[in-house]
C-alpha positions in Angstrom: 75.4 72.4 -42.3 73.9 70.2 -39.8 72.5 73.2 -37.7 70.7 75.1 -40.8 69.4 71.7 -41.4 67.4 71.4 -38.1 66.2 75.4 -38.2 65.1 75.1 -41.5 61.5 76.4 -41.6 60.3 73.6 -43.4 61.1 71.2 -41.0 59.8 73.0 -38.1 56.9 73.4 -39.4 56.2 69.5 -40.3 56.9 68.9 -36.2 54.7 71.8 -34.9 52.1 69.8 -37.2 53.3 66.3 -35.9 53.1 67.6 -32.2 49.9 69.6 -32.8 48.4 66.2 -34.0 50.1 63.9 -31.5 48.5 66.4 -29.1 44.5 66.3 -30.7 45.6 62.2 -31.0 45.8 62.1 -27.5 49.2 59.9 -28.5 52.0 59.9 -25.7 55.0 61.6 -25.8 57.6 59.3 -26.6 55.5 58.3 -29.4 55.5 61.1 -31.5 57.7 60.3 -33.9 55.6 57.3 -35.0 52.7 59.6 -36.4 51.6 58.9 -39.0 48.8 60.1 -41.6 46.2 58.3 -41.1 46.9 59.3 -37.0 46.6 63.2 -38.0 43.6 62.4 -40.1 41.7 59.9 -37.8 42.7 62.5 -34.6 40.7 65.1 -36.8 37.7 63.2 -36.9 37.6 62.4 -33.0 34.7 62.5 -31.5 33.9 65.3 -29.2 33.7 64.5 -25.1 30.3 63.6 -23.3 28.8 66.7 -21.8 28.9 66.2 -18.0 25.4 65.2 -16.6 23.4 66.9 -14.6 23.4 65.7 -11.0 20.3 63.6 -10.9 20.0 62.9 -14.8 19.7 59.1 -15.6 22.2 57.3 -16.7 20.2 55.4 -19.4 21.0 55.6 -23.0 18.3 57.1 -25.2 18.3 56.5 -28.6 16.9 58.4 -31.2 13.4 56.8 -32.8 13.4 56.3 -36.5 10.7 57.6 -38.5 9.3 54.1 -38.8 9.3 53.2 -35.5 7.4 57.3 -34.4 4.7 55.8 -36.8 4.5 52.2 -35.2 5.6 50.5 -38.7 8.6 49.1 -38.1 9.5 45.4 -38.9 9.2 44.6 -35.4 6.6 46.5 -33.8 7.1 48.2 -30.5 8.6 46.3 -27.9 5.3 44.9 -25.7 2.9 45.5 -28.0 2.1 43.7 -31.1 2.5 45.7 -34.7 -0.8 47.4 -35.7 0.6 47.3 -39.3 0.2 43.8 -39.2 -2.2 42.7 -36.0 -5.2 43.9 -35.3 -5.6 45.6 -31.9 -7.6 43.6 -29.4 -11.8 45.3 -28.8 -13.0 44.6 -25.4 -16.5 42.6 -26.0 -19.4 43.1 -24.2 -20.7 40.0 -23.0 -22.9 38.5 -19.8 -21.3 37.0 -16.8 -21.3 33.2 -16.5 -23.3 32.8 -13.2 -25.2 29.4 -12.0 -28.6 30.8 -13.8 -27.5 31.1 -17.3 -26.3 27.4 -17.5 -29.2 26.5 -19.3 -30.4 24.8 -22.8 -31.9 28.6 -23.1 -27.7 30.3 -23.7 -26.5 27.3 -25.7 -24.0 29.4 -28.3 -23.7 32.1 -26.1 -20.3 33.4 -25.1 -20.3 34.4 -21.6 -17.3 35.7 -19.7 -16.2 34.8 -16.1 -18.2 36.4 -13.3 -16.4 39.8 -11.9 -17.1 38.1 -8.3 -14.5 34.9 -9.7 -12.1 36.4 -11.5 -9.4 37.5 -8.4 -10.3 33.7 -7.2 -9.1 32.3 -10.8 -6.3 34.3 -11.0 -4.7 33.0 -8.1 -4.2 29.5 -10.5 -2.6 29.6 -14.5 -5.5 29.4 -16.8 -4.5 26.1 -18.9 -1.9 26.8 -21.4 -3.8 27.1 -24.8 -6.9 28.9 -23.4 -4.3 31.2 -21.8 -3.5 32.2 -25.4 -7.3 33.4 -26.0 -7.7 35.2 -23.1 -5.0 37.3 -23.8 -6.8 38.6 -27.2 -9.8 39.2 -26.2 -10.5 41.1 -22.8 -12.4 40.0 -21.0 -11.8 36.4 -20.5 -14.8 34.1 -21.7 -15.8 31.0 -22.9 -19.2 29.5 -24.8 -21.8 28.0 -22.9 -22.2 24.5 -24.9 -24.6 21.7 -24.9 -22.0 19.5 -22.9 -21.3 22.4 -20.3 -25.1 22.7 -19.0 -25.3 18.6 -19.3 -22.3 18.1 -16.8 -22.9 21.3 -14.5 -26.8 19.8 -14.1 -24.7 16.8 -12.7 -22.8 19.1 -10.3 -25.7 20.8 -9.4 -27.1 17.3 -7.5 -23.9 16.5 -6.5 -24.2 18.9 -4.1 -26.1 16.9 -1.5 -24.5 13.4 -2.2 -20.9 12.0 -1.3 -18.1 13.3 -3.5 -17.7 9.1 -4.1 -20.8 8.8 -6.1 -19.7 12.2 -8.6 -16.3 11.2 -9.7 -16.2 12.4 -13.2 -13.7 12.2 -16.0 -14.0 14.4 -19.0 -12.5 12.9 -22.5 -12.8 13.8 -26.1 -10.1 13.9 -28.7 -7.6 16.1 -28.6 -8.5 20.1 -28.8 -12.2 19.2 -27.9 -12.8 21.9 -25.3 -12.4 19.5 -21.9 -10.0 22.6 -20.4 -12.4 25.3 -21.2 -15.5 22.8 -19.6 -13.4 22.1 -16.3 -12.5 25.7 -15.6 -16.2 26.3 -16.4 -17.3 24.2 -14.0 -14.9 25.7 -11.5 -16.5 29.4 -12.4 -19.7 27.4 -11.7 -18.8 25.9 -8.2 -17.1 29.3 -7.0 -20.2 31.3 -7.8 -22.4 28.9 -6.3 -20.2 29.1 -3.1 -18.5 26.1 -3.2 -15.0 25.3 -2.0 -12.5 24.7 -5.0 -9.2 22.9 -5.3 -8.1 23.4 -8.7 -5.3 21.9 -10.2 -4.6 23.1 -14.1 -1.7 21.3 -14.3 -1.2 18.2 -13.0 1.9 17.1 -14.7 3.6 19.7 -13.0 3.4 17.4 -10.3 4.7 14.1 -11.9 8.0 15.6 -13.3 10.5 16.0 -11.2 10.4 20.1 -11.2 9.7 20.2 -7.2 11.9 19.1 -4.9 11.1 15.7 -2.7 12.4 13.8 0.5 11.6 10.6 1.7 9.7 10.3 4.6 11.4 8.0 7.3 11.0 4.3 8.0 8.1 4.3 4.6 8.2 4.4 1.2 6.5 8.1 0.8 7.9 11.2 -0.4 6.9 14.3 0.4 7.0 17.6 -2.3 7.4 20.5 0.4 7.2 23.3 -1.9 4.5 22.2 -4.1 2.6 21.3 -0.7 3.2 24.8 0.5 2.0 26.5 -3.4 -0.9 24.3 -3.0 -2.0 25.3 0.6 -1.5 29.1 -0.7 -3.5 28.6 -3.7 -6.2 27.3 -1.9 -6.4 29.6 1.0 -6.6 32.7 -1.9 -9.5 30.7 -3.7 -11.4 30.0 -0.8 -10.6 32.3 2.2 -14.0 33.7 2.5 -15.4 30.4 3.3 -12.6 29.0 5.0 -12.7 31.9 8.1 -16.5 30.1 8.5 -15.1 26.6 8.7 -13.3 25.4 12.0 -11.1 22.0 12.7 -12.8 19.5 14.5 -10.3 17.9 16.7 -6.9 18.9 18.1 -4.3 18.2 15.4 -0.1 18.1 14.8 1.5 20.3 11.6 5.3 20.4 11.7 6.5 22.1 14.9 2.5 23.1 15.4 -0.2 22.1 17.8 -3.4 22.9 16.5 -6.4 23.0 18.7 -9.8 22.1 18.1 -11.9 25.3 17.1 -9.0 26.7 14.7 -10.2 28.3 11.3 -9.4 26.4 8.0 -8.2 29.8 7.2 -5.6 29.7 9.9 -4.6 26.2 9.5 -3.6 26.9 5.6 -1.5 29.9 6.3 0.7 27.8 8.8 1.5 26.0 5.9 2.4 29.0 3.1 4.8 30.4 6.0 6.4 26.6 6.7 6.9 25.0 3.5 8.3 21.8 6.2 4.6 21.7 7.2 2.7 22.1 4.4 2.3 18.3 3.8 0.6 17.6 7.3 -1.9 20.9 6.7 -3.3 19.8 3.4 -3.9 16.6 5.0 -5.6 17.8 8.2 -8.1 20.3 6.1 -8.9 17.5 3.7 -9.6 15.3 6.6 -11.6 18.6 7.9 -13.3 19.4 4.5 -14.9 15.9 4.3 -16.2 15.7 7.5 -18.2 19.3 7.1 -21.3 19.6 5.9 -22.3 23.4 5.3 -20.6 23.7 2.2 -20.3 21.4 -0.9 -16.2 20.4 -2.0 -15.1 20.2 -6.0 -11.5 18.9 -6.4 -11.0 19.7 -10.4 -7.5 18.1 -11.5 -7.3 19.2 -15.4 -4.3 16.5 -16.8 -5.1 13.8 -14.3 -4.0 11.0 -17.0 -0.8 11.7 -15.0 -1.6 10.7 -11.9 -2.1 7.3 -13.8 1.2 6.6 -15.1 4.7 6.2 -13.4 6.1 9.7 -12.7 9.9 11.2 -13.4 10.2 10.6 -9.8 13.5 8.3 -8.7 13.7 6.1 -5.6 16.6 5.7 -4.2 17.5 2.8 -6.3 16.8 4.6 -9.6 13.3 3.4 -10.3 10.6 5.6 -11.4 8.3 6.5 -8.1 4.1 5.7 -8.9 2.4 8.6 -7.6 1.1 6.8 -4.9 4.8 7.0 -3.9 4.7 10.6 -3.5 2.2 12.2 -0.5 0.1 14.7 -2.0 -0.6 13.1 -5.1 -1.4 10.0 -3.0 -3.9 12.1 -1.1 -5.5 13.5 -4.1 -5.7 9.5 -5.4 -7.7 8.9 -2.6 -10.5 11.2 -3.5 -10.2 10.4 -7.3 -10.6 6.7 -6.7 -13.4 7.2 -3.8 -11.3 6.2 -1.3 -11.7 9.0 0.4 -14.9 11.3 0.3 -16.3 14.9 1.2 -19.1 14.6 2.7 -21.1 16.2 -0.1 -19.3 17.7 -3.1 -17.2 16.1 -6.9 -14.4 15.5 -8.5 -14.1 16.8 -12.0 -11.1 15.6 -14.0 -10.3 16.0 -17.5 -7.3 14.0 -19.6 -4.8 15.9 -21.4 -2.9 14.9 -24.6 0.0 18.1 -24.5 3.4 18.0 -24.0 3.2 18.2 -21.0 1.1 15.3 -20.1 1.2 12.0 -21.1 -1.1 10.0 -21.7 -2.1 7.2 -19.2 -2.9 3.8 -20.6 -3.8 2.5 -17.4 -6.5 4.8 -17.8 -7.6 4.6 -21.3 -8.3 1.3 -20.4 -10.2 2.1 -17.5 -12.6 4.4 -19.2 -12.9 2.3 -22.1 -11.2 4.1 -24.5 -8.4 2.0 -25.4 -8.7 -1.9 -25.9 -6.6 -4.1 -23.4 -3.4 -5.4 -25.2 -3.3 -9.4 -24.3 0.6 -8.6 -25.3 1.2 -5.9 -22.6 0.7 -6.6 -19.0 -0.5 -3.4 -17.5 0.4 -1.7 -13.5 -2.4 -3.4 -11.2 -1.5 -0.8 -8.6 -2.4 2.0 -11.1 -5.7 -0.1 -12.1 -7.2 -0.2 -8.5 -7.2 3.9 -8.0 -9.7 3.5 -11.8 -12.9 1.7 -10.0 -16.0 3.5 -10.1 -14.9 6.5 -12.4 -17.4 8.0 -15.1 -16.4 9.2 -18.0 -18.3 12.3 -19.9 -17.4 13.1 -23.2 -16.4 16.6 -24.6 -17.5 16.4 -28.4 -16.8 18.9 -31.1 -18.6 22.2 -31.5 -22.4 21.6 -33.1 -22.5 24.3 -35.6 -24.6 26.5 -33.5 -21.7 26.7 -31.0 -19.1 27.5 -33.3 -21.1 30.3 -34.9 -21.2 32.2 -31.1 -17.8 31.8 -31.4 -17.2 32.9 -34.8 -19.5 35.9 -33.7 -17.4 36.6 -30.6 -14.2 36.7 -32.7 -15.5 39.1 -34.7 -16.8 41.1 -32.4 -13.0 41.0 -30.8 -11.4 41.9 -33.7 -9.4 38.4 -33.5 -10.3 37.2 -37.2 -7.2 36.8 -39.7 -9.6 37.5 -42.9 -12.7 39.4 -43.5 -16.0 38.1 -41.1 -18.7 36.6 -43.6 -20.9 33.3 -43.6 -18.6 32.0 -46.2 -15.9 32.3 -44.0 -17.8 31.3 -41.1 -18.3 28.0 -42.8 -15.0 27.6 -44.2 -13.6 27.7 -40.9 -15.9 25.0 -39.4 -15.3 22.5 -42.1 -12.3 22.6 -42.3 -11.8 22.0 -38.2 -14.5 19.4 -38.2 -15.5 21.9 -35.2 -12.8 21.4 -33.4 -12.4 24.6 -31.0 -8.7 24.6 -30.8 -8.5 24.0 -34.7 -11.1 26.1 -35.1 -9.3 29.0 -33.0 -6.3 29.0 -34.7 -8.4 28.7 -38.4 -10.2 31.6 -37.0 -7.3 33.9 -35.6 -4.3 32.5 -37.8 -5.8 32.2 -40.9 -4.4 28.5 -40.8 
C-alpha cells in the first residue's frame, strides 16, 4: 500500500513541480520541502540576470528620463540649472567697461561692468556675499555708476600723491545701501589705474576663530599662519605685474629665509604661499617695503572692518576673548587703518557691515558719530585709540535716476519677476525707499 502510495502519478508530479520551482527559486536543497506557494509564484516573477558588461563599459547607473524631465518641466528642474518653466534664463547685457574715465557726473545711472583687464585680478578674492548673488544672473558682472561712486573715487584720485594717513576713509549708510558694491568699485578703479590692491571682502573671517593661531613666544601676539599664507597668495595674484617691478630695500629675515636687498616683491610673496610658517614675517616685510616706495600708489580696502573694532572669538590662554590687536596680521592692518602706519602715497577704503557675519562695532559707531555715547556703558579705550583721524563717507539710497539704470539693466538681463513697465518701475522704488538690496530682491523676487 505504502509503495503505490509513493509511485502514484499524482504525487510525482506535485515534487517534479516542487523541485522544478525550488530549482527557478534558487532555494537549497534541504529546503525543498518547505515550498511553498507564494515561493513557486514569487520564483516565477524573478527577475532575469544583468547582461555581462562589456570590458570598458561604465559602471554607472543610467536611468531612464521621464517625459517631463526630456522637456525640462519637471518639479525640480535639471540638476545645475534652474527650471525654465519657472525662471527665466539669464541674457548677457551689453554694457561699457568701468575704466578710470567714465567715473564722471557725465555716467551717473549708467550700469557699467568690470573692465576685461580686472576681472582675473577680482577673481582671485570672493565678491561680497550678496552682490555675489547678482553677478551670478546677469553675465557679465557690473554695477551702477552712482553720484556717491564718482564723489569718493575723485577723493582717491588725489590720494594718489599724499600719505595713505591723510585718506583713511570709512564708508557707512544703513543697511543694504550699496557700501559693498562702492568698495569693490573703487578697487576696479585702483587696479585699472595701476595701483597696488589689498583687498579684504571679508573681514570677519578673520575675527572668528575659523583659522588656526599660535602664540608667539615671550609676547602677547598670535599669529594666523594659514590666513597669512591665503593673504600673501591673494595678493601676489592681484598685483604680480607690479610687484616683479618693485624690489626690497634692505636685507630682511622670513621664517628659515634670508632675504637680500634687491629681491622682487614678487619673490618675497611666493616664499610665503609655499611656507605657511613664514607667511606672517613676509606680509610684514612687503608692507614695510610698499610704504617706503614711491612709483606706485597703495589702496588697502577692508569691506566689514567694524570687526576689527570689537573683541574677536579669539581665546587666550586664560579663556578671554583676544582684541585684534592681539592677533598679528590684523594688528598690522590696524596700523594702517588708524595711521599709524602709512604708504608713502596711496588710501585706505573701508566700509561697515551689518550681516551675519559681522557685527557691529560700537567702539566704532561712536567713533564715526553714528551712535551716541552711553554714560551707562564704559567702552574699550584700547579699541578707541586705533578710531583717531578716520572719515566717514556716506553710502545713501539710490536717487531715482540711479535705480531706473538699474531697473533698465534688469530688464535688459531678463532678471525681473513681473512684466518691465514704468508702473512697475516705480512700484519697485517706493516700496524699497531706493534701497538697492531691497530694491534687488523687489525687482528679481517679486518681494
Amino acid at each position: 500500500m505504502a509503495h503505490r502510495l509513493f509511485t502514484s502519478t499524482p504525487l510525482l508530479a506535485r515534487t517534479q513541480q516542487t523541485l522544478a520551482a525550488r530549482v527557478r527559486a534558487a532555494v537549497p536543497v534541504q529546503y525543498a520541502n518547505y515550498v511553498t506557494a507564494s515561493a513557486v509564484v514569487m520564483a516565477g516573477k524573478a527577475k532575469k540576470a544583468a547582461p555581462v558588461r562589456a570590458k570598458g563599459q561604465s559602471n554607472s547607473f543610467k536611468r531612464k528620463k521621464s517625459s517631463e524631465e526630456d522637456s525640462g518641466e519637471s518639479g525640480s528642474g535639471a540638476a545645475g540649472r534652474l527650471n525654465d518653466k519657472y525662471y527665466k534664463p539669464a541674457v548677457p547685457v551689453k554694457v561699457e567697461e568701468f575704466i578710470p574715465s567714465t567715473a564722471t557726473k557725465e555716467h551717473v545711472g549708467q550700469v557699467m561692468g568690470f573692465p576685461s583687464a580686472v576681472i582675473p585680478a577680482l577673481s582671485q578674492t570672493a565678491y561680497p556675499t550678496l552682490l555675489n548673488e547678482q553677478f551670478s544672473l546677469i553675465k557679465p558682472a557690473a554695477l551702477v555708476v552712482r553720484e556717491s561712486t564718482v564723489s569718493l573715487l575723485e577723493k582717491i584720485d588725489q590720494a594718489m600723491k599724499t600719505p595713505s594717513s591723510q585718506s583713511r576713509i570709512v564708508l557707512t549708510g544703513e543697511a543694504g545701501s550699496g557700501k559693498s558694491a562702492t568698495l569693490l568699485q573703487t578697487v576696479s578703479h585702483c587696479l585699472s589705474a595701476g595701483w597696488v590692491v589689498i583687498y579684504v571682502p571679508k573681514a570677519s573671517a578673520w575675527m572668528n576663530s575659523s583659522f588656526a593661531y599660535n602664540k608667539v613666544p615671550n609676547t602677547t601676539s598670535f599669529v594666523q599662519p594659514s590666513l597669512a599664507s591665503t593673504l600673501v597668495g591673494q595678493i601676489h595674484s592681484v598685483n604680480k605685474s607690479a610687484l616683479n617691478n618693485i624690489v626690497t630695500s634692505e636685507v630682511a629675515r622670513v621664517g628659515r629665509h634670508d632675504i637680500v636687498a634687491g629681491t622682487t616683491l614678487s619673490a618675497l610673496l611666493e616664499i610665503g604661499v609655499k611656507e605657511a610658517s613664514a607667511a606672517q614675517d613676509v606680509i610684514e616685510v612687503f608692507m614695510k617695503e610698499m610704504a617706503i616706495q614711491k612709483e606706485i600708489p597703495t589702496l588697502i580696502a577692508v569691506d566689514e572692518v567694524n570687526s576689527f573694532f570689537r573683541p574677536t572669538d579669539y581665546m587666550s590662554q586664560d579663556g578671554k576673548e583676544l582684541d585684534p590687536e592681539h592677533l598679528k596680521l590684523p594688528k598690522l592692518f590696524l596700523d594702517y587703518i588708524s595711521g599709524k602706519k602709512s604708504f608713502d602715497h596711496g588710501a585706505v577704503v573701508t566700509a561697515t557691515s551689518d550681516t551675519r557675519l559681522a557685527t557691529k562695532s560700537e567702539v566704532l559707531d561712536v567713533a564715526l558719530g553714528i551712535k551716541e555715547v552711553s554714560p551707562y556703558k564704559k567702552l574699550s579705550q584700547s579699541l578707541l585709540s586705533w578710531t583717531e583721524g578716520l572719515t566717514r563717507f556716506d553710502i545713501p539710497n539710490y536717487t531715482k535716476a540711479e535705480a531706473k539704470g538699474v531697473f533698465d539693466y534688469y530688464k535688459k538681463g531678463n532678471v525681473l519677476y513681473d512684466a518691465p513697465s514704468e508702473p512697475l518701475f516705480l512700484n519697485k522704488f517706493i516700496t524699497s525707499g531706493g534701497n538697492p538690496r531691497k530694491f534687488f530682491t523687489a525687482c528679481a523676487k517679486g518681494i
